[in-house]
N, C-alpha and C positions, 0 to 999 in steps of 0.2 A: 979766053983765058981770064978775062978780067972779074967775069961770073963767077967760074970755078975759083977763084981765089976770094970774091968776096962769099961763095958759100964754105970753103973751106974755114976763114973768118969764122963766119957764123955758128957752125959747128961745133967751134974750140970755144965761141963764148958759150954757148947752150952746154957745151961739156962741164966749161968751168962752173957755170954756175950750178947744173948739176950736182957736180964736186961739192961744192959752198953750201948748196941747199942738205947735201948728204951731211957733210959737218957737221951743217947748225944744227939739225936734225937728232943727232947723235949727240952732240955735245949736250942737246935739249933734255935727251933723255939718258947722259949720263948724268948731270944737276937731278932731274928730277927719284931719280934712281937713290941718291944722295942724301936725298932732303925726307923730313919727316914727315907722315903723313896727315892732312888736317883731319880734325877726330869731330864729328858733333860733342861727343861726350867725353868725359877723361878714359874711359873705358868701354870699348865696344866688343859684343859678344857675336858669336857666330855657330852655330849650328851645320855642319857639313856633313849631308847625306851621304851614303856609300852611291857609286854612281854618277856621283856630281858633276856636269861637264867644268872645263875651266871656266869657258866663257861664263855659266852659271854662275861659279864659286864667285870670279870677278864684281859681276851684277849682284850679287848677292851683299857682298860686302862694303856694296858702295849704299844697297838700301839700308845695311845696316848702323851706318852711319861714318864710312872712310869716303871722307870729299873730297875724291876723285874723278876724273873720267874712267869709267869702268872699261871703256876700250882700252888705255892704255895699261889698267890692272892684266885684261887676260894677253895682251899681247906681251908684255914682260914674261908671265906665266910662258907662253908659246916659246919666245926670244930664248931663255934658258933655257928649255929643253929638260926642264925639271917637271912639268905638270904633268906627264905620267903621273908622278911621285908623290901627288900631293894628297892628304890622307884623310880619312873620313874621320870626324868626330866633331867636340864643343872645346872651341875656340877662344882666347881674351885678348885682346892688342890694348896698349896702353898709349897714351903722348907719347909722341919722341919715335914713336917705329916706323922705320923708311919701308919702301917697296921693297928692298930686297931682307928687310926683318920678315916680312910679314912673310913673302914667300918661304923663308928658309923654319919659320916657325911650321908653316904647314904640310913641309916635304917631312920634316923629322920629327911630328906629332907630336908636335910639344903641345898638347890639351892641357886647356883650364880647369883644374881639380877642384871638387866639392870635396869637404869631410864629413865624417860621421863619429862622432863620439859613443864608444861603449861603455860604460861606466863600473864600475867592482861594484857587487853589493847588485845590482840589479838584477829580477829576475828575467825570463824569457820575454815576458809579456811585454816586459818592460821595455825588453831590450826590440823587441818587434814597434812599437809603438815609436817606437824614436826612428827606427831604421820606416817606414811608414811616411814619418813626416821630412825625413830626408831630404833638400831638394834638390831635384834633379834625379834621384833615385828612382829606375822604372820597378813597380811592385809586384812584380812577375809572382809572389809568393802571397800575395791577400790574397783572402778566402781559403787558404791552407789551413790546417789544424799543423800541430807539433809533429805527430807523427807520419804525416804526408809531408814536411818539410825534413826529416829526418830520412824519409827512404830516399829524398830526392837526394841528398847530401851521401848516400851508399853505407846509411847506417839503421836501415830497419831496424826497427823494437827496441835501440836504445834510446834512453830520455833525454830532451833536449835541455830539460833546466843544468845550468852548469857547466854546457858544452859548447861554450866561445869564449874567446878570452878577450878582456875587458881591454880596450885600446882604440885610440885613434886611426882611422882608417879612411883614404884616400881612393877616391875611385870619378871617372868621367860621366858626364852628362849622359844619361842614356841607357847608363850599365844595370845589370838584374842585380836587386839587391839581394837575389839569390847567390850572385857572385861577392858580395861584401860576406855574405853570409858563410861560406863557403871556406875564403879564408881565416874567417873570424875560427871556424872550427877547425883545421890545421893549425893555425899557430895555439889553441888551447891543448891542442893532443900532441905537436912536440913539446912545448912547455911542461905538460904533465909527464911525459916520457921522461925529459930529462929531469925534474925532481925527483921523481921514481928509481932510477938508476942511482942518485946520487941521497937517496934516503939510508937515515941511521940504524944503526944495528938493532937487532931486537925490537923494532916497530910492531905495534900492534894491529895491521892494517896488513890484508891477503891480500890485496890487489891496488893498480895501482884506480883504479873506480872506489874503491872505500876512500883511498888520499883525495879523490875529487871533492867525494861527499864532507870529510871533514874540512877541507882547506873551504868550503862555500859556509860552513857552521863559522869558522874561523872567520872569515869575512865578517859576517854579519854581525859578530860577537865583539870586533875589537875597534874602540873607541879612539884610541892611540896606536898609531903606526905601532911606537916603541914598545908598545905593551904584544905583540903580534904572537912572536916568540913564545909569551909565557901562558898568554890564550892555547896555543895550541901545546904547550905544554902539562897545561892543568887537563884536556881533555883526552891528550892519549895516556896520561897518568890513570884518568879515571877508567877508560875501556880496558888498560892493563890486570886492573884489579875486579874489574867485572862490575862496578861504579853505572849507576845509568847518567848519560850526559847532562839532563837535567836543563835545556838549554830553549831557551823563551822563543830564540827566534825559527826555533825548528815546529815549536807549535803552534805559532801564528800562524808558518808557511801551511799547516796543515789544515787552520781556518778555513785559506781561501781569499774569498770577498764575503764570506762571513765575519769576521776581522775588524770592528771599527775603529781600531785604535787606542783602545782599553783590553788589555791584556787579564783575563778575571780569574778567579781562585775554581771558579767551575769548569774553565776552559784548559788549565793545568792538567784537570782532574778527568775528564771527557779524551781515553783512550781512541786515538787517530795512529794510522802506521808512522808521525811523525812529529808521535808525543813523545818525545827523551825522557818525560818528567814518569810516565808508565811503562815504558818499553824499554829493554837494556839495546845497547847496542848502539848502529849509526842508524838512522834512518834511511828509507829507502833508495831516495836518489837524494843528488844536492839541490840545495832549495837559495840557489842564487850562484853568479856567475862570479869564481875566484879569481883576484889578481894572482899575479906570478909572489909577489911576498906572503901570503895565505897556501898558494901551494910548498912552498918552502917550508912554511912554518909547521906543516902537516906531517912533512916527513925527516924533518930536523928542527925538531922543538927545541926549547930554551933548554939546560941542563935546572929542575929544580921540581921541590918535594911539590908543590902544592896541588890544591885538589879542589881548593874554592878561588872565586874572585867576584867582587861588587866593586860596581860604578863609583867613584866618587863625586860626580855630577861635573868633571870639569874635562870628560872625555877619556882620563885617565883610570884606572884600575887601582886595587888593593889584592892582594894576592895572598893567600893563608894558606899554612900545611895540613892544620885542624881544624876542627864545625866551632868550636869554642871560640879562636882566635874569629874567623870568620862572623860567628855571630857578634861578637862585638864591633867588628871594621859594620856590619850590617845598621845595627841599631848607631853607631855615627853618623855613617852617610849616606843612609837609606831616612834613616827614624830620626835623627836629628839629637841623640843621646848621646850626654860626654860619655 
């Protein structure tokens, strides 16, 4: 009797402490659950394969600089019954995020976003060359020409100059910048739908592709937001009356990288499909990529007579109904003449 009572004793202490050891245990790892995780850096990045086991993910991000035991990373992951859930992509943890931030960031893919800026006024080239140096941007589309990046996009044999609209665009570590690409041309072709629908009466513009080509001359043309309006007013004035557009930046674009930056009296005069100054009409395609205030401007111009305008070199315009009035605003603040 006296055995079986001291093993029964013994039992209920080994239980208790069991008990006690289960607590501390718990309580250990409710604190630790709580607390912020030590960071080597203020910001640690991560890259998460498709595939990834948790254990991996765990070990991973304790190489990448979360000074943890990475045992207890994947077993929290386990514990919750979340790491099914936890999702491939590029990752950023800051100071201050517990174990259960960092999990809850990674079940609901909350990825660390790069941007890319498209700029108004820029051409394709241009606009490939920035999207190129992108970081983080996979270049699924070098070594493409324009028109192998256009069939890619479901629009064979149309031009790509003009055809993305100029905007900041958010996309993950990883992504084709055939996909930045992609949207950039959706949101240019509802934007131009919708100025199209909402353009003025008696427009002199078939389609809404002629409103593209002008609203990119309009770009290029206007020095002052506020003058935007009256730019695209002085050029559907002129195609109204059968006026050639007359317009510098349409026959630089037709230069090329012949072009050095001096605009000459022979290069006016040297007939290109996108000399305004010889050809009546718009030129062929647009020769730079419109903001949304240039598509506007194309299909609901300023109300007004004129037919000219010169720089006054401070960004802004002068705006004439006649060649007389104009030659004089010219010889001011071209030639320097009272």
């Amino acid at each position: 009797m006296l055995q079986r009572a001291m093993g029964m004793r013994l039992l209920a202490g080994l239980a208790a402490i069991l008990v006690l050891a289960a607590a501390v245990l718990a309580a250990t790892a409710w604190w630790w659950l709580q607390r912020p995780l030590a960071l080597a850096q203020p910001r640690v990045e991560l890259s998460i394969e498709a595939g990834a086991t948790p254990r991996q993910i765990a070990q991973d991000w304790v190489d990448a600089g979360v000074r943890t035991d990475a045992r207890w990373l994947y077993a929290w992951f386990r514990f919750s019954g979340q790491a099914p859930r936890i999702r491939a992509g590029s990752y950023e943890i800051e100071a201050g995020v517990t174990p259960r931030g960092l999990l809850e960031t990674l079940v609901q893919g909350r990825e660390r976003l790069q941007t890319v800026r498209i700029i108004e006024g820029w051409t394709v080239r241009q606009m490939r060359s920035a999207l190129a140096a992108a970081p983080g941007l996979r270049p699924t589309t070098a070594g493409w020409d324009d028109a192998r990046l256009m069939q890619e996009l479901g629009l064979p044999g149309v031009p790509a100059e003009g055809r993305f609209f100029p905007d900041t665009y958010a996309y993950a570590r990883g992504v084709s910048d055939l996909t930045v690409l992609r949207r950039a041309q959706r949101a240019l072709q509802a934007r131009l739908d919708e100025a199209w629908a909402g353009r003025a009466d008696a427009l002199p513009l078939k389609t809404p592709e002629e409103a593209l080509v002008l609203a990119s001359i309009i770009e290029k043309e206007t020095g002052l937001a506020a003058d935007r309006g009256l730019v695209g007013a002085v050029f559907v004035n002129r195609l109204r009356i059968g006026m050639p557009l007359q317009s510098d930046p349409t026959v630089i674009y037709g230069l090329g990288e012949a072009f050095d930056g001096n605009l000459r009296k022979r290069d006016l005069q040297a007939d290109t499909p996108y000399n305004t100054y010889t050809r009546g009409g718009l030129p062929p395609t647009p020769i730079a990529l419109p903001g949304l205030a240039s598509l506007n401007a194309a299909v609901r111009p300023q109300q007004t007579k004129a037919l000219y305008f010169v720089a006054r070199g401070d960004g802004s315009s002068v705006f004439s109904e006649t060649l007389s009035e104009h030659n004089r605003a010219v010889n001011r603040y071209q030639r320097g003449q009272p």
